[in-house]
N, C-alpha and C positions, 0 to 999 in steps of 0.2 A: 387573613386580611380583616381590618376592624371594620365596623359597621360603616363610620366615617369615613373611612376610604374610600368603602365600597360606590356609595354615595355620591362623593364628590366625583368618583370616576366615571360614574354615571352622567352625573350629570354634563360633565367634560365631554363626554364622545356622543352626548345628545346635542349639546349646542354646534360641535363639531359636523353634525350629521345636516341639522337644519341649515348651517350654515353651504355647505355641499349643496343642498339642495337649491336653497337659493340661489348660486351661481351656475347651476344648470339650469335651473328656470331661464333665467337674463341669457345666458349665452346661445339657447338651443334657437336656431334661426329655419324657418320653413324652406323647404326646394322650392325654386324659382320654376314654375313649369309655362305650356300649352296646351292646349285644347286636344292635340295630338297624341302627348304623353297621359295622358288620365288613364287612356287606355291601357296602357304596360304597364302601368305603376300596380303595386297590391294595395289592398288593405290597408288601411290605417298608416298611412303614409301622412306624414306631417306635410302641409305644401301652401304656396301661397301662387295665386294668378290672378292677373288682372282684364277684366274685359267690359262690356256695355251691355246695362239692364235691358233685357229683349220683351221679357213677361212676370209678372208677380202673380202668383196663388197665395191666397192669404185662408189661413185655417184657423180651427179656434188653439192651437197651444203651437204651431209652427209654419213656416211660409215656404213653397218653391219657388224657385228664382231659375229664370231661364236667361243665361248669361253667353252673351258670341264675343268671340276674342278675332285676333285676326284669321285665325285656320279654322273656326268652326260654332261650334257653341257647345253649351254644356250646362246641366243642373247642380243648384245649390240648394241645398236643405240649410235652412236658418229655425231655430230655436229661439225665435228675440217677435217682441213688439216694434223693434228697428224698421222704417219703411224708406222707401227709395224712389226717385222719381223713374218712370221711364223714358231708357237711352240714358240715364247716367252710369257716369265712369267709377266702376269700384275694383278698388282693392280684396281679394280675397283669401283669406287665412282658415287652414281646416285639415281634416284629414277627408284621405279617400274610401269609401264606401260603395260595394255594392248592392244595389235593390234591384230584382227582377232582372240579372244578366246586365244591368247597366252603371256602370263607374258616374259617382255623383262627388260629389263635395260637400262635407257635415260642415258648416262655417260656424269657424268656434270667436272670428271677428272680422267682421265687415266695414272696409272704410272707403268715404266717398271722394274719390277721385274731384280736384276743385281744379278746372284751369284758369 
């Protein structure tokens, strides 16, 4: 195969590839959970819940977020200068994580519930 081919075929099944990717991106949608299920779920579970700000810890590079839904509460680790009022209604997007025997939420986006 000449060099040019080899090239162009390269470059064909790299645009090819990014292009994959991108439509996994857009398509891959978080599980819908409860305060209940955190518990079963493992590791690095993609998931999205929604509930009401209870407490904010503010650090110097990330914040916890103590978040009640209707069956319970639960913590979110945020990685952002984002702040929230407390009692507002948020959207949560992340995966699940353990710290210390206990199921948390890593929030990779947080959005504020507006009624």
């Amino acid at each position: 195969m000449s060099l040019k081919k080899l090239k162009t075929l390269s470059l064909i099944i790299s645009i090819l590839g990014i292009f994959t990717l991108i439509i996994l991106n857009l398509t891959q949608q978080p599980k819908e959970i409860t305060t209940n299920q955190i518990q079963n779920l493992t590791d690095n579970n993609y998931v999205k819940i929604q509930g009401q700000l209870k407490e904010s810890k503010i650090f110097d590079n990330f914040q916890i977020l103590t978040i009640n839904d209707k069956e319970g509460k639960f913590t979110t680790i945020l990685f952002s200068e984002q702040q929230f009022q407390k009692n507002s209604s948020l959207t949560i997007i992340g995966t699940i994580q353990t710290y210390k025997d206990q199921k948390q939420i890593q929030a990779e986006k947080i959005i504020e519930n507006v009624s």
